[in-house]
C-alpha positions, 0 to 999 in steps of 0.5 A, spaced: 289 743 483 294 740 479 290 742 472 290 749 475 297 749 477 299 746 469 294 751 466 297 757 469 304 755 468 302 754 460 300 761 460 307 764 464 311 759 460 307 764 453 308 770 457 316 769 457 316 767 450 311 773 448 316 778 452 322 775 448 320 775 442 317 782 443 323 786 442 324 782 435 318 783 432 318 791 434 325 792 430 322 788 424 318 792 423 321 798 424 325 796 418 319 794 414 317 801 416 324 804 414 323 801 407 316 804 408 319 810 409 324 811 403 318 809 398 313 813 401 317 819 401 319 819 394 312 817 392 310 825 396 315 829 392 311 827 386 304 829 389 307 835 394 303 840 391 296 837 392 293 837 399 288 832 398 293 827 395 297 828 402 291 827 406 289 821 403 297 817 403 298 819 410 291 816 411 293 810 408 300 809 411 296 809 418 292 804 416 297 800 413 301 801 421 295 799 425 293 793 421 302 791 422 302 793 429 296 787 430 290 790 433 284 788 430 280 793 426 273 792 429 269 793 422 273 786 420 271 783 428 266 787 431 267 783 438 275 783 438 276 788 435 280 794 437 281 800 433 277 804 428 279 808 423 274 814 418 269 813 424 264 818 426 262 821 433 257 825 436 259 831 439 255 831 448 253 838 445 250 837 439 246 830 437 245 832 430 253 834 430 258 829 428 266 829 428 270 824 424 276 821 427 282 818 423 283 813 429 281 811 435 285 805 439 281 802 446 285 801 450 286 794 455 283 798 461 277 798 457 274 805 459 280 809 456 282 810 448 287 814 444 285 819 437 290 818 432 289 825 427 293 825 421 296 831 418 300 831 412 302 839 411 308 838 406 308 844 402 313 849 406 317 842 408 318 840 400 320 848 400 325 849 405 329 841 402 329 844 396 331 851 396 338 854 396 338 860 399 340 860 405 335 866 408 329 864 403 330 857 407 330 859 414 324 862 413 320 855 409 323 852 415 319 857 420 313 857 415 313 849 416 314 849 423 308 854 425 304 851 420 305 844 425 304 849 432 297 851 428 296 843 427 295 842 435 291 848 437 288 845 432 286 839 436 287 841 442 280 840 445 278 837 439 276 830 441 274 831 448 267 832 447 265 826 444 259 822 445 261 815 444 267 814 446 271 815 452 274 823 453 282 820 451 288 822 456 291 825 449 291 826 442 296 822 437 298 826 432 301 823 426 305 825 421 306 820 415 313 823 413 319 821 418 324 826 415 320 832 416 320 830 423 327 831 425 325 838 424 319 838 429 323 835 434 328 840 434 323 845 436 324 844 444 319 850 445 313 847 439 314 839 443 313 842 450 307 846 448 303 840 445 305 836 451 301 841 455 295 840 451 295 833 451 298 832 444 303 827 442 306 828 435 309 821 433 312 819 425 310 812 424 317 809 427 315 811 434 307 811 433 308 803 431 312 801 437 307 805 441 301 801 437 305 794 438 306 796 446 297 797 446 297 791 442 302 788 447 297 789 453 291 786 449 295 780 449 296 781 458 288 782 458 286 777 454 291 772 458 289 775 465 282 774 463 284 767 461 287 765 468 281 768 472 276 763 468 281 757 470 280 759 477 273 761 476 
């Protein structure tokens, strides 16, 4: 019992350390995200113009935030790991029919996930920063905007048919560029709409909090479970 008491105390001791230096750990690499953010940025004015070249970045910058945030790629390890990335699934509907996701993240529950989909529509963004026209810019921004409500009827419903894994409480859409958000976020009407349809749109400051809070609750998981063999 003493051995028990001693185990339990070790594990509560670790929690209180992990809870401590949890914030820290978030705002490091929110600033390790920000620098990110400025080179990344600069990099996209230079490859604006090619659609394929801004799916790719965004595609890499969501792998860089999962692989930052801790949780382990489960194409490195199988049986601990937490997230895929470029993974296909087949649709309940149709066997032969397969749906490629950006992301998906298992949650600790073990029955629930997230999809994360990356969108990186630009053009109408680079075009309102840099027009000077007051009226030709409004309409870039409105441009710009409907092209993002476009984006979540897009997914709406998109991954809520799959075969492998757990129909998600909500799709995660990200958008790689953190400036362009200030925009999306101002728009009350697009942020409610989407909420409606089970759509989150995060950039990679928020979407890196939100990762390390999933990789935070592994971490409580696998220290529950330890408890429970102790007893056992």
């Amino acid at each position: 019992i003493k051995e028990f008491q001693t185990k339990v105390e070790q594990f509560d001791e670790t929690g209180k350390i992990n809870n401590a230096t949890l914030k820290q750990k978030i705002e490091e690499l929110i600033k390790q995200n920000q620098i990110t953010c400025t080179q990344t940025e600069k990099l996209s004015n230079a490859i604006s113009q090619n659609s394929k070249f801004r799916g790719t970045l965004g595609e890499m910058i969501l792998d860089k935030l999962l692989k930052a945030s801790g949780l382990i790629d489960k194409k490195e390890n199988p049986l601990k790991g937490n997230y895929e990335t470029q993974a296909a699934f087949h649709t309940n509907d149709d066997t032969n029919s397969q749906r490629n996701v950006d992301a998906v993240v298992y949650l600790s529950e073990g029955t629930k996930s997230i999809v994360i989909d990356s969108k990186a529509s630009l053009t109408e963004f680079m075009n309102y920063m840099e027009e000077n026209d007051t009226e030709a810019k409004q309409k870039h921004l409105s441009a710009f905007l409907k092209d993002i409500s476009d984006r979540v009827d897009e997914l709406s419903n998109k991954y809520t048919n799959l075969k492998e894994i757990t129909t998600p409480d909500f799709t995660i859409m990200f958008i790689p560029f953190e400036s362009s958000l200030t925009y999306v976020y101002q728009d009350n009407k697009l942020i409610e709409e989407a909420l409606k349809k089970n759509i989150i749109i995060a950039g990679p400051s928020t979407l890196i909090a939100t990762l390390r809070t999933i990789n935070y609750s592994w971490a409580q998981k696998n220290q529950y479970d330890n408890i429970k063999n102790i007893t056992k």
